[in-house]
PDB file of N, CA, C and O in Angstrom, chain B, residues numbered from 101:
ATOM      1  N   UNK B 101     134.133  65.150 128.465  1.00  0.00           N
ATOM      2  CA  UNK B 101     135.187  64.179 128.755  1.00  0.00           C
ATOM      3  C   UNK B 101     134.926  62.898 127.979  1.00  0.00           C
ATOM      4  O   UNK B 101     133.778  62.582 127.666  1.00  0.00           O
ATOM      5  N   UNK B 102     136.119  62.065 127.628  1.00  0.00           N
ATOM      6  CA  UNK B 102     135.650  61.177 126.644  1.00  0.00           C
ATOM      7  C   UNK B 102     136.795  60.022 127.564  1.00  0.00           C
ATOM      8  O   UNK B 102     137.570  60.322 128.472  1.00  0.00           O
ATOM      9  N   UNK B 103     136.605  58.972 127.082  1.00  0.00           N
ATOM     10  CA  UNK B 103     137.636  57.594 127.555  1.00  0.00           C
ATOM     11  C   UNK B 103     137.747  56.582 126.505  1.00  0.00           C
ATOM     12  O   UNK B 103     136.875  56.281 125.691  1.00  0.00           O
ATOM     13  N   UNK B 104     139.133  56.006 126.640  1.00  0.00           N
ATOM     14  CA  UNK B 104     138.835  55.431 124.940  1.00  0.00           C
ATOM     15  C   UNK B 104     140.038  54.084 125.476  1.00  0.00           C
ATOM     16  O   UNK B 104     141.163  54.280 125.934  1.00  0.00           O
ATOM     17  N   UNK B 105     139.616  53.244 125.327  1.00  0.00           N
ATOM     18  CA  UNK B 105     140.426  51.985 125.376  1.00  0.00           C
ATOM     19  C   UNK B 105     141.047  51.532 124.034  1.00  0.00           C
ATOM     20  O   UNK B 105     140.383  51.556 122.998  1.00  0.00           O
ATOM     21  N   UNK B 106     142.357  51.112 124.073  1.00  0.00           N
ATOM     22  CA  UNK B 106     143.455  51.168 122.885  1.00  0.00           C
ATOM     23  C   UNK B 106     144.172  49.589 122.936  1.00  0.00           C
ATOM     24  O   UNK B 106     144.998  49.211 123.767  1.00  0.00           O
ATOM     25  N   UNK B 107     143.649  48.863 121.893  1.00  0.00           N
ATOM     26  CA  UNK B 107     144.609  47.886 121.672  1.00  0.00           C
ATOM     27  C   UNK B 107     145.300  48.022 120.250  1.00  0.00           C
ATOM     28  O   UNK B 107     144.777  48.131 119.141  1.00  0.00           O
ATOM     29  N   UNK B 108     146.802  47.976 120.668  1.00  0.00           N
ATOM     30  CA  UNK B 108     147.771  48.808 119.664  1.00  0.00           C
ATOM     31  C   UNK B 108     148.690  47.541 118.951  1.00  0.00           C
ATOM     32  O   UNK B 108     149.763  47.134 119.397  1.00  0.00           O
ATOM     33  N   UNK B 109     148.020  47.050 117.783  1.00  0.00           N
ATOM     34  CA  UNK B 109     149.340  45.860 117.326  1.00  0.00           C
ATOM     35  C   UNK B 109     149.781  46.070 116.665  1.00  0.00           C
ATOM     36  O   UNK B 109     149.452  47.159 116.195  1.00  0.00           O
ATOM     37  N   UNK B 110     150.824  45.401 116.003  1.00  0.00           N
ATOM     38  CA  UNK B 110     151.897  45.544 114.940  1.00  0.00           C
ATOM     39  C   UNK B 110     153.154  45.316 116.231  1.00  0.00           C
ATOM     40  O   UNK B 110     152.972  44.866 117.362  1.00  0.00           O
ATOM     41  N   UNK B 111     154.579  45.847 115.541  1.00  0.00           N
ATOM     42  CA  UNK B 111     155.836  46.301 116.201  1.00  0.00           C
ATOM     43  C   UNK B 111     156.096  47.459 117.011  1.00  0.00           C
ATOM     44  O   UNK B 111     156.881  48.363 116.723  1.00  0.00           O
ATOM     45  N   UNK B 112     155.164  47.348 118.369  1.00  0.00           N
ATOM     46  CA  UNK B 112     155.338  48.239 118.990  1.00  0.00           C
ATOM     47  C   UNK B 112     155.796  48.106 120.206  1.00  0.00           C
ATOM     48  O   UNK B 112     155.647  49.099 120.919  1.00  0.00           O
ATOM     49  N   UNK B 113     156.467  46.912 120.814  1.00  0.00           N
ATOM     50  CA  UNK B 113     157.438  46.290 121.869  1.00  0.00           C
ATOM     51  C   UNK B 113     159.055  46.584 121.479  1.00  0.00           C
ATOM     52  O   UNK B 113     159.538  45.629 120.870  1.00  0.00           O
ATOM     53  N   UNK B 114     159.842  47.517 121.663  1.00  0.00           N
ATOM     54  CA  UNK B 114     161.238  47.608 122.052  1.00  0.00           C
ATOM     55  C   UNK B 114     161.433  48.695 121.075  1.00  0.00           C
ATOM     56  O   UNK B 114     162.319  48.735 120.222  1.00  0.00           O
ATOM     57  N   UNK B 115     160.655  49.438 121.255  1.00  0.00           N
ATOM     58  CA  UNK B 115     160.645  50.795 120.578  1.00  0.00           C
ATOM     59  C   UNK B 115     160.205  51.952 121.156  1.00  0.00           C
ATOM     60  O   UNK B 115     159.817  52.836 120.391  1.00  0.00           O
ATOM     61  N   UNK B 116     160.175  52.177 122.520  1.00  0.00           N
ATOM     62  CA  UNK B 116     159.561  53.043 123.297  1.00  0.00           C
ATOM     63  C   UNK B 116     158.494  53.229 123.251  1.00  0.00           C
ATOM     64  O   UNK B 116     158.088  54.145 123.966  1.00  0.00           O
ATOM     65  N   UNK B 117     157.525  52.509 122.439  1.00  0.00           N
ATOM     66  CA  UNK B 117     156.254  53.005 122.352  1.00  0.00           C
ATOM     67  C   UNK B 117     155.714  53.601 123.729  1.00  0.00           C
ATOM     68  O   UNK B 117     155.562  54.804 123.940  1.00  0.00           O
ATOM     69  N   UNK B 118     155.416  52.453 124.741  1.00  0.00           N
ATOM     70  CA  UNK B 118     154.902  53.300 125.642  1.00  0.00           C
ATOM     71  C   UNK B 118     155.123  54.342 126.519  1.00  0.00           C
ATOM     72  O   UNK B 118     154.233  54.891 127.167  1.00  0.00           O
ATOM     73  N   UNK B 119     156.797  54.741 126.564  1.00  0.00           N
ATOM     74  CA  UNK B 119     157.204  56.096 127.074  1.00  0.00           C
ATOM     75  C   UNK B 119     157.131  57.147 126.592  1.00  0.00           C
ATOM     76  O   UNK B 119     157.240  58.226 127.174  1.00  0.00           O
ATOM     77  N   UNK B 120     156.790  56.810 124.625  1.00  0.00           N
ATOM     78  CA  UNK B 120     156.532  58.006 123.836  1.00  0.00           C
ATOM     79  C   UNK B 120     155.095  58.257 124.131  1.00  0.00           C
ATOM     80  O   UNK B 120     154.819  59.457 124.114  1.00  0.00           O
ATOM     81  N   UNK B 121     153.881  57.278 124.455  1.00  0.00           N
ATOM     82  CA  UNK B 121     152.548  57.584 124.256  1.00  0.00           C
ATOM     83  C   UNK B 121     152.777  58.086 125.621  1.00  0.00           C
ATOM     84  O   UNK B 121     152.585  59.276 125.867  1.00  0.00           O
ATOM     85  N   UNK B 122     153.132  57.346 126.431  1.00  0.00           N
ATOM     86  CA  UNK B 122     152.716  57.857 128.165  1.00  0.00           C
ATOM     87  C   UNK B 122     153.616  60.018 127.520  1.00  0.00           C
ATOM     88  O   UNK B 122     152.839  60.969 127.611  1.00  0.00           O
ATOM     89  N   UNK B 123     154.517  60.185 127.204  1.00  0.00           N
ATOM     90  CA  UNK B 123     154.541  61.897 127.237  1.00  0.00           C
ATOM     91  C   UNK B 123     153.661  62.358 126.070  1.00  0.00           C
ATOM     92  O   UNK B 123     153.930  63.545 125.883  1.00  0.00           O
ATOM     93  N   UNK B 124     152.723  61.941 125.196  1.00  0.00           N
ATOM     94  CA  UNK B 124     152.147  62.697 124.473  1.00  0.00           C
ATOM     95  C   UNK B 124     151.113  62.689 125.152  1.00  0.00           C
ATOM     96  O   UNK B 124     150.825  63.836 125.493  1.00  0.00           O
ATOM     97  N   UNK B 125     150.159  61.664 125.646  1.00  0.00           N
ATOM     98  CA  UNK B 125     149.232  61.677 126.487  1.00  0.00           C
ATOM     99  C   UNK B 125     148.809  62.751 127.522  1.00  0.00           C
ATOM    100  O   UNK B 125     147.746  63.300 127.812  1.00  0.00           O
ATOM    101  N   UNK B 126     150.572  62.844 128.120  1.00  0.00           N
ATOM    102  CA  UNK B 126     150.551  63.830 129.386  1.00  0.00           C
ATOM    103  C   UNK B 126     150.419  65.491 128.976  1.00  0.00           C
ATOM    104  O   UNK B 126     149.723  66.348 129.521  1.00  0.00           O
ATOM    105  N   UNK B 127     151.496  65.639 127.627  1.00  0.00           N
ATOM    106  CA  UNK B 127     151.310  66.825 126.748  1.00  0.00           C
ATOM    107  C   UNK B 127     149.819  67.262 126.289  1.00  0.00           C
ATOM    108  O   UNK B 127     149.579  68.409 125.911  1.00  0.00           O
ATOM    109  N   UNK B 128     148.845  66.245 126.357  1.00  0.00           N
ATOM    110  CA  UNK B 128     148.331  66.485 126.182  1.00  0.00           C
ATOM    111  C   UNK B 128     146.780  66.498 127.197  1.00  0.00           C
ATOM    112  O   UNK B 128     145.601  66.695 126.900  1.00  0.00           O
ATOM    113  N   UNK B 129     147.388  66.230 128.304  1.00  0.00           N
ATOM    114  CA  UNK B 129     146.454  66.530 129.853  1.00  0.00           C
ATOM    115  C   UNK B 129     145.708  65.322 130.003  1.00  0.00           C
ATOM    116  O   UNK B 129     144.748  65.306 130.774  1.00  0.00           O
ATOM    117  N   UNK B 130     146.131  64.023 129.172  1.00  0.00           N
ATOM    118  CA  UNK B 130     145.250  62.834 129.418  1.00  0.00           C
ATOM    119  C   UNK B 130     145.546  62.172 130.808  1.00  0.00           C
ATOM    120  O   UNK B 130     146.587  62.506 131.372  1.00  0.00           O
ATOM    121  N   UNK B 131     144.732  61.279 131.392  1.00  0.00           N
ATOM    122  CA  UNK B 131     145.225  60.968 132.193  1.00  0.00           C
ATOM    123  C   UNK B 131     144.630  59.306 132.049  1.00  0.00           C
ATOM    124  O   UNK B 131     143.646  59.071 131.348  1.00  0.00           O
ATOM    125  N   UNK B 132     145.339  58.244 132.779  1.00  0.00           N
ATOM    126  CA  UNK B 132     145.436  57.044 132.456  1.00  0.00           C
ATOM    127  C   UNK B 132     146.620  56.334 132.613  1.00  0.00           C
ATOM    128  O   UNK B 132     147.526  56.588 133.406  1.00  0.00           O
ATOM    129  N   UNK B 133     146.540  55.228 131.632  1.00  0.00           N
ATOM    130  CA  UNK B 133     147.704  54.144 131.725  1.00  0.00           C
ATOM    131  C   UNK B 133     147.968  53.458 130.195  1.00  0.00           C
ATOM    132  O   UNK B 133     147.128  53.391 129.299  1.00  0.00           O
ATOM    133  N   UNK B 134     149.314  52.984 130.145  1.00  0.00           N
ATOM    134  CA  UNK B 134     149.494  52.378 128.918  1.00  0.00           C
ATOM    135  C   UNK B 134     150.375  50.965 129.309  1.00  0.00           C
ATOM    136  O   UNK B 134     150.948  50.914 130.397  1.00  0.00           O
ATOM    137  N   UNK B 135     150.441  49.917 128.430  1.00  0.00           N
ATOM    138  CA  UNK B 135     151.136  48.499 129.150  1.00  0.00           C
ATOM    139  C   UNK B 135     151.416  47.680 128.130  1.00  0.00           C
ATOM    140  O   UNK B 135     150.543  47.586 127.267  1.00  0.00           O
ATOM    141  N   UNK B 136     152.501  46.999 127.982  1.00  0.00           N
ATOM    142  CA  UNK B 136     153.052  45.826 127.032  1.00  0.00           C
ATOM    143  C   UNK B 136     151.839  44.749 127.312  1.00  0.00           C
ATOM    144  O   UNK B 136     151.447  44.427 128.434  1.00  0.00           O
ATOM    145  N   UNK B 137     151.342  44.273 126.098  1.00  0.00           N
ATOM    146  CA  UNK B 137     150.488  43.039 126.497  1.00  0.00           C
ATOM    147  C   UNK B 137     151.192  41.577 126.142  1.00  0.00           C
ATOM    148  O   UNK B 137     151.735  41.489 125.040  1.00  0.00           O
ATOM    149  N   UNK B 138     151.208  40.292 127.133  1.00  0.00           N
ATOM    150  CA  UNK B 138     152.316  39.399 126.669  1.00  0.00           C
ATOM    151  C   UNK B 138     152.067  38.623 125.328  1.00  0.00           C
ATOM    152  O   UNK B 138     152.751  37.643 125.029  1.00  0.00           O
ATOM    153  N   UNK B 139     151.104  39.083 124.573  1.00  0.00           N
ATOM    154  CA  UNK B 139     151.355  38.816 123.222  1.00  0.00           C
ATOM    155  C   UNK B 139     151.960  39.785 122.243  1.00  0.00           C
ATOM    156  O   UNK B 139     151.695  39.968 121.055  1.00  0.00           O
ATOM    157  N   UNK B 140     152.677  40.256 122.890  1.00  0.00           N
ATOM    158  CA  UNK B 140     153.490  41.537 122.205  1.00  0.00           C
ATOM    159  C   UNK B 140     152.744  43.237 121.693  1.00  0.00           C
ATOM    160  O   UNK B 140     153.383  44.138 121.149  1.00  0.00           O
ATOM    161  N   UNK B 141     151.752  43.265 121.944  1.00  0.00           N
ATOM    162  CA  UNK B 141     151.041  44.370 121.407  1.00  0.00           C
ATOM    163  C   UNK B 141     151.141  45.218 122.794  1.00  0.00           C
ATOM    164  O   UNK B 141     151.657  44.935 123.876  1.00  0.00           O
ATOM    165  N   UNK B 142     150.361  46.506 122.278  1.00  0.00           N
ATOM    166  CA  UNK B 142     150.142  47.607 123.793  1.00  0.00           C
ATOM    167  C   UNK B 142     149.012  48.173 124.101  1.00  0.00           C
ATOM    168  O   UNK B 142     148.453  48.893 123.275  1.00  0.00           O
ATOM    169  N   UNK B 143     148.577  47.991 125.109  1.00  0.00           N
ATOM    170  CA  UNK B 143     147.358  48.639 125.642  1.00  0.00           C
ATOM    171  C   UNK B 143     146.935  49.409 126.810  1.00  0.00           C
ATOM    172  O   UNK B 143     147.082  49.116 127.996  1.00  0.00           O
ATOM    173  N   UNK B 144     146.178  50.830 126.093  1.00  0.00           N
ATOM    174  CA  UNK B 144     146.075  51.908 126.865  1.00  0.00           C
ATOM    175  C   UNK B 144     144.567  52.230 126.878  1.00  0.00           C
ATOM    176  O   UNK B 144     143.697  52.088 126.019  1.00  0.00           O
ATOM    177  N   UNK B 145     144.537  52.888 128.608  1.00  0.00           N
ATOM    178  CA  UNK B 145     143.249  53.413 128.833  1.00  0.00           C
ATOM    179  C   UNK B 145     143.658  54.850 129.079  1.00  0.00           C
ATOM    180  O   UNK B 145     144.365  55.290 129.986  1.00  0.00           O
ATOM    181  N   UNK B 146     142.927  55.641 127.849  1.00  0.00           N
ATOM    182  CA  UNK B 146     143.273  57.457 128.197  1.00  0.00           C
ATOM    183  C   UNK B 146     142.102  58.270 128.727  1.00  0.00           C
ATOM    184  O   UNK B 146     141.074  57.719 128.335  1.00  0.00           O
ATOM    185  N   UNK B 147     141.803  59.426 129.507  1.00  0.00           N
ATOM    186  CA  UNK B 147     140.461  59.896 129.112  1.00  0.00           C
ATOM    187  C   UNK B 147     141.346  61.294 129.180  1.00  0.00           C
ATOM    188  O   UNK B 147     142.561  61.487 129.233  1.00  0.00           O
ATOM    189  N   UNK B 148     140.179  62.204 129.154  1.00  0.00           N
ATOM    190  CA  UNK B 148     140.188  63.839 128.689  1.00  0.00           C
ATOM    191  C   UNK B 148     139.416  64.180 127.944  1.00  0.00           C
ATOM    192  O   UNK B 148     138.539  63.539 127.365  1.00  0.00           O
ATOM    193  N   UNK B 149     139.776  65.573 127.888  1.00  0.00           N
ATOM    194  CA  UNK B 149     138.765  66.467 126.305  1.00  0.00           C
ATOM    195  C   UNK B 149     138.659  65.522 125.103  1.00  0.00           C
ATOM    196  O   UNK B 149     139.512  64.638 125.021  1.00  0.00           O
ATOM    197  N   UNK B 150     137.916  65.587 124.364  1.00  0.00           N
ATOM    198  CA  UNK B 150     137.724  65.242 123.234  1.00  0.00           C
ATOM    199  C   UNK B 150     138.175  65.503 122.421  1.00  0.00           C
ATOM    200  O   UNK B 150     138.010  64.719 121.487  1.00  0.00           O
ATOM    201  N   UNK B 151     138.896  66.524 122.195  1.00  0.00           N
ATOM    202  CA  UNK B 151     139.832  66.811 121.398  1.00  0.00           C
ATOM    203  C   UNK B 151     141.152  66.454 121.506  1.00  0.00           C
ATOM    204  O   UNK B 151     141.830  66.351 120.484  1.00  0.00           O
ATOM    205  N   UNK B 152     141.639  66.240 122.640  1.00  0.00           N
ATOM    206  CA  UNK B 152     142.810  65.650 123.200  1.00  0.00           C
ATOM    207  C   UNK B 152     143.164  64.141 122.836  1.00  0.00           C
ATOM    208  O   UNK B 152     144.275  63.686 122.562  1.00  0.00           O
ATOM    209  N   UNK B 153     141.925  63.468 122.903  1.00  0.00           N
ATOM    210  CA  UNK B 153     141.638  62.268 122.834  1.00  0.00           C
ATOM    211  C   UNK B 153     141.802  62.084 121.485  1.00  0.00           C
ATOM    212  O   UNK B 153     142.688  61.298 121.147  1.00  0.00           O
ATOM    213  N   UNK B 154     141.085  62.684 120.550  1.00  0.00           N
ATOM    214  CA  UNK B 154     141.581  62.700 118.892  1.00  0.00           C
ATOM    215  C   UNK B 154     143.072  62.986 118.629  1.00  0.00           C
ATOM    216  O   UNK B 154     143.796  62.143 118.097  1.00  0.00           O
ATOM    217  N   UNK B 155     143.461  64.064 118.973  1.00  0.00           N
ATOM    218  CA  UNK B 155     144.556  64.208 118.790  1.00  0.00           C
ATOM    219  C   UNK B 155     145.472  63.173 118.723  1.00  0.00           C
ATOM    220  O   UNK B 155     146.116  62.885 117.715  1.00  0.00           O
ATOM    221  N   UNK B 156     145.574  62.239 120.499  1.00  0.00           N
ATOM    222  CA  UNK B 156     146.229  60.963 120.616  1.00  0.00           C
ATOM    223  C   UNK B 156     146.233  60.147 120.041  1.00  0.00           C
ATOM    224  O   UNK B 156     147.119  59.294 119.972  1.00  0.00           O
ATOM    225  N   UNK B 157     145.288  60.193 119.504  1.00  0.00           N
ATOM    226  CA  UNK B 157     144.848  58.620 118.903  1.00  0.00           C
ATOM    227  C   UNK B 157     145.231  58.860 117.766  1.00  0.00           C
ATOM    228  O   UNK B 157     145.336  57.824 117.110  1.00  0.00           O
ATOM    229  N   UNK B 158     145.575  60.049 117.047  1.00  0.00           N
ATOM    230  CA  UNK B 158     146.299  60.115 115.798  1.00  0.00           C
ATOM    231  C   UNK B 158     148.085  60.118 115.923  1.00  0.00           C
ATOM    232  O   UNK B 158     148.898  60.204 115.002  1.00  0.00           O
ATOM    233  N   UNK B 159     148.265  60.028 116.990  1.00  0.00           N
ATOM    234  CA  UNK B 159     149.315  59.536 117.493  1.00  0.00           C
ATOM    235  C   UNK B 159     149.925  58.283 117.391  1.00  0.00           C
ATOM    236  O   UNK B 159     150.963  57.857 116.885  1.00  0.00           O
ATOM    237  N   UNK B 160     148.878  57.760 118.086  1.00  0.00           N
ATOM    238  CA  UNK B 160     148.921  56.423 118.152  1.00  0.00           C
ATOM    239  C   UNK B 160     148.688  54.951 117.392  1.00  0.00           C
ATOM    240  O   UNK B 160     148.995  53.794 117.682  1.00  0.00           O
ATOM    241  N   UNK B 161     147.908  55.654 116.145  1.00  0.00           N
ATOM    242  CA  UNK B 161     148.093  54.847 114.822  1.00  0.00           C
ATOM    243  C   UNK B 161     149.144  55.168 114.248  1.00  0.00           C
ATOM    244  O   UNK B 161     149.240  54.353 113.330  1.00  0.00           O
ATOM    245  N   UNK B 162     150.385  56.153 114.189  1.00  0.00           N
ATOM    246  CA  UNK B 162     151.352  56.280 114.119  1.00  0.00           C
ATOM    247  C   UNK B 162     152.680  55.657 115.141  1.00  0.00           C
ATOM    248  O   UNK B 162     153.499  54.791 114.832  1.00  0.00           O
ATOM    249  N   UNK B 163     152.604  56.169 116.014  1.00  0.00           N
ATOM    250  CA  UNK B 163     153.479  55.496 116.785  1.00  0.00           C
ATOM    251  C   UNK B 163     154.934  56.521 116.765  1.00  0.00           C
ATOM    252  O   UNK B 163     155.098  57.481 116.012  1.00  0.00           O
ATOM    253  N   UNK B 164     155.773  56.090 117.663  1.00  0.00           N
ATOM    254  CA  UNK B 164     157.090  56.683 117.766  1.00  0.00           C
ATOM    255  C   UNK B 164     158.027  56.285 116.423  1.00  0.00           C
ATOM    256  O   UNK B 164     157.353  55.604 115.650  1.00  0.00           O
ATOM    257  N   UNK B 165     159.129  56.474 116.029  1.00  0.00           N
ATOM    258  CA  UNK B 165     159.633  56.216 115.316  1.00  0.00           C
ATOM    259  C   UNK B 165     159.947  54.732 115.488  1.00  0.00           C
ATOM    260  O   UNK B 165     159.698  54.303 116.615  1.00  0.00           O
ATOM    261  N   UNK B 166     160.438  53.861 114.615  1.00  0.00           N
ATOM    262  CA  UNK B 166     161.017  52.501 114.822  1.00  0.00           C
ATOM    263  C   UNK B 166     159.723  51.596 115.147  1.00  0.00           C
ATOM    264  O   UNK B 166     159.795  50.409 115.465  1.00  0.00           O
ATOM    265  N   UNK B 167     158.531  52.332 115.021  1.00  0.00           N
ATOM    266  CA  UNK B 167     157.013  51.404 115.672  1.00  0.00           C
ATOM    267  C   UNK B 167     157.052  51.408 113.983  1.00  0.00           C
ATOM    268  O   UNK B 167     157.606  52.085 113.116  1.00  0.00           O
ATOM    269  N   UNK B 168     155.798  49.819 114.047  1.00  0.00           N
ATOM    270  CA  UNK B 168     154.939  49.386 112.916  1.00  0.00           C
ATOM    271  C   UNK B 168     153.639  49.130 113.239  1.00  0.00           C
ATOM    272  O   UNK B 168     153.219  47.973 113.212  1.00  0.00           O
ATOM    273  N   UNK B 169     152.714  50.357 113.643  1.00  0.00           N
ATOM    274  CA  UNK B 169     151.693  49.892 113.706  1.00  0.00           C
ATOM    275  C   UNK B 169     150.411  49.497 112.412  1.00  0.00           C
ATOM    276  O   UNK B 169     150.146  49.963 111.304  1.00  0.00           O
ATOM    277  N   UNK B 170     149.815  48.323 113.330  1.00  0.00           N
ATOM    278  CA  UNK B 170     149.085  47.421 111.857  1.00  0.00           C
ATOM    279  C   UNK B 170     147.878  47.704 112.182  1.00  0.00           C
ATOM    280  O   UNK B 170     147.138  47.847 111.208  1.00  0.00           O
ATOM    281  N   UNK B 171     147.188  47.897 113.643  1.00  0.00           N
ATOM    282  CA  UNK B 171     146.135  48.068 113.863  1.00  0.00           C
ATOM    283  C   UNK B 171     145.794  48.673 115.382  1.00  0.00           C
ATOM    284  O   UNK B 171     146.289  48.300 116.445  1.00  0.00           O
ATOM    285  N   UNK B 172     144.918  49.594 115.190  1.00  0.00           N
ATOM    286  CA  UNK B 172     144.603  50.064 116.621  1.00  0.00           C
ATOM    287  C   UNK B 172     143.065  49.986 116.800  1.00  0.00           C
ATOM    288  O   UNK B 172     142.311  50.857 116.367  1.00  0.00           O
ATOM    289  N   UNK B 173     142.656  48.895 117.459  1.00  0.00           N
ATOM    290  CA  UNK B 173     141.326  48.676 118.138  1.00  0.00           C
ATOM    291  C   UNK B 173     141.037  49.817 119.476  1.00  0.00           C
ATOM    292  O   UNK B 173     141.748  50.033 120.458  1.00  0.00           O
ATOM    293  N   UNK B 174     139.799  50.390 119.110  1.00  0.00           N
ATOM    294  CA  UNK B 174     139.493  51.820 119.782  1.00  0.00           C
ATOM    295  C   UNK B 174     137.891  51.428 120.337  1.00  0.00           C
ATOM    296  O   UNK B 174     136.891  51.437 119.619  1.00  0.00           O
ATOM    297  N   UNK B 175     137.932  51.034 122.015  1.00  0.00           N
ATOM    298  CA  UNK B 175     136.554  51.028 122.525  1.00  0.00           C
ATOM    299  C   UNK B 175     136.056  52.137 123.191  1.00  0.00           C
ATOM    300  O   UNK B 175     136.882  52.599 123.979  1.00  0.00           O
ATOM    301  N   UNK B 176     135.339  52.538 123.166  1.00  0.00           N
ATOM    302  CA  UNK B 176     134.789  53.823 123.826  1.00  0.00           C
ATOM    303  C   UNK B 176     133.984  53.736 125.248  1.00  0.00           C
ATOM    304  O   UNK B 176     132.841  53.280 125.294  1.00  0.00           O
ATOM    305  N   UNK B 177     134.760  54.267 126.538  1.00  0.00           N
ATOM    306  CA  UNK B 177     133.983  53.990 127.877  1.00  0.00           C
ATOM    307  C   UNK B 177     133.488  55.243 127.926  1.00  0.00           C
ATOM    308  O   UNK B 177     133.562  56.186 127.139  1.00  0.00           O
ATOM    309  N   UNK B 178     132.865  55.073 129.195  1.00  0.00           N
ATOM    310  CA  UNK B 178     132.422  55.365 130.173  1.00  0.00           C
ATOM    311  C   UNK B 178     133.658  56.610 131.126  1.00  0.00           C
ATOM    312  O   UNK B 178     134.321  56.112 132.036  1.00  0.00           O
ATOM    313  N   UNK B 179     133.825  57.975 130.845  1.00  0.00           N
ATOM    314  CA  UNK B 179     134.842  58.303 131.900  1.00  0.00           C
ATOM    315  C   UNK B 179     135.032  58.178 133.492  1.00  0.00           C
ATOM    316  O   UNK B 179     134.601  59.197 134.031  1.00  0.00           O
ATOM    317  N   UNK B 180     135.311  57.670 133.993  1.00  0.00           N
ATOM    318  CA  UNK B 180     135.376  57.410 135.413  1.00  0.00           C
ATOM    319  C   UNK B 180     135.910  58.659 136.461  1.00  0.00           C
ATOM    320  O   UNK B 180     135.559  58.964 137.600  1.00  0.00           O
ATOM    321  N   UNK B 181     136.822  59.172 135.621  1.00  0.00           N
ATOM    322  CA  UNK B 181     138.187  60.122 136.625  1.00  0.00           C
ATOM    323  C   UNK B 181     138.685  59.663 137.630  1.00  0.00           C
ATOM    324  O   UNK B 181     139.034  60.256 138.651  1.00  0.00           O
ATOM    325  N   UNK B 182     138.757  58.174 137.277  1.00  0.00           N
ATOM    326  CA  UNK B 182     139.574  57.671 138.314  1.00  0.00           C
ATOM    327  C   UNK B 182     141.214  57.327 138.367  1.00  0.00           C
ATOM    328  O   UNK B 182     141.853  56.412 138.887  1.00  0.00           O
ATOM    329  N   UNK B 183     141.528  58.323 137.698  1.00  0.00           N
ATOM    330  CA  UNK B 183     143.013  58.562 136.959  1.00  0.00           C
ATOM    331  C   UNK B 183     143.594  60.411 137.206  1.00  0.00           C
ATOM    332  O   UNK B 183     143.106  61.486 136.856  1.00  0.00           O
ATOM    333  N   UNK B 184     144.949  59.994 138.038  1.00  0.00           N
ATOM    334  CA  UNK B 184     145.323  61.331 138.548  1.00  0.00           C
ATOM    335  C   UNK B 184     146.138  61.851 137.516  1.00  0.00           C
ATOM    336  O   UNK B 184     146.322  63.052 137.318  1.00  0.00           O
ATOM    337  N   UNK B 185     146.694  60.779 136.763  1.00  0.00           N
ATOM    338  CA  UNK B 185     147.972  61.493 135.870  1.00  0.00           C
ATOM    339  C   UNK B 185     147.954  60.441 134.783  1.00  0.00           C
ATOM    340  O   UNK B 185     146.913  59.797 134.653  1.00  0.00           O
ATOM    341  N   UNK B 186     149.298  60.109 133.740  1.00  0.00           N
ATOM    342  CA  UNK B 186     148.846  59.041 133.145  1.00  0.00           C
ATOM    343  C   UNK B 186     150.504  58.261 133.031  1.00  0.00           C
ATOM    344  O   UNK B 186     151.595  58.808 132.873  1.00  0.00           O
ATOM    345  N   UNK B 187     150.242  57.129 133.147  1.00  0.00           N
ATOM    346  CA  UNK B 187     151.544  56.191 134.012  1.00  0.00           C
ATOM    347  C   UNK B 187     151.743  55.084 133.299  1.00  0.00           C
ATOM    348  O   UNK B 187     150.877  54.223 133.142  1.00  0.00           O
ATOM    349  N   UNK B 188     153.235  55.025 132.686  1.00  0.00           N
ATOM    350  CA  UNK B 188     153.488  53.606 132.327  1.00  0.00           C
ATOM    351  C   UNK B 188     153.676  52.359 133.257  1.00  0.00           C
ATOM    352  O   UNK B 188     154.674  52.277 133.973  1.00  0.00           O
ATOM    353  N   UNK B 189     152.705  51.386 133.240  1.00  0.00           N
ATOM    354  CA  UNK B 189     152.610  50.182 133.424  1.00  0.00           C
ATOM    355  C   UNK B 189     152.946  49.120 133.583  1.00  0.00           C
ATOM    356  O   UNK B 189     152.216  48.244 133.119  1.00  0.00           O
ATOM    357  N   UNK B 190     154.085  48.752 134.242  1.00  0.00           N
ATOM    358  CA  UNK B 190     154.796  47.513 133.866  1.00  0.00           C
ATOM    359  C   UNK B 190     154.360  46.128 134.643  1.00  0.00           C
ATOM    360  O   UNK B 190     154.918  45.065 134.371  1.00  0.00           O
TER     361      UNK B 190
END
């Protein structure tokens, strides 16, 4: 199991970003949270397989369509499993 903290900048506020990451996440059995930060960027805590976790995150330097992402800062925790499913944030 792996956990990976995501700060996501560029143009990724009014573009679905986080309803597109919250269903790839889930497609992909992560479980966690994702959230608008009020300096306009987005930030998500995912965990799962390790492979899952790669997968996303190649996601997520991409982004949904209409996103510009410029940079994705990637910290690496500790998994907790203190996450039943994975839920957008508001």
């Amino acid at each position: 199991m792996k956990r990976v903290h995501l700060f996501v900048k560029g143009f990724v506020q009014g573009v679905a970003y986080r309803h597109k990451a919250c269903m790839q996440a889930r497609f992909r059995h992560l479980t966690g949270w994702v959230r608008n930060t009020p300096d306009g960027n987005v930030e998500l805590i995912a965990e799962g397989k390790d492979e899952n976790i790669a997968a996303f995150l190649i996601w997520c330097r991409k982004g949904p369509d209409g996103a510009e992402v410029k940079d994705v800062r990637v910290i690496d925790e500790q998994p907790t499993g203190e996450f039943v499913e994975f839920l957008v944030r508001y």
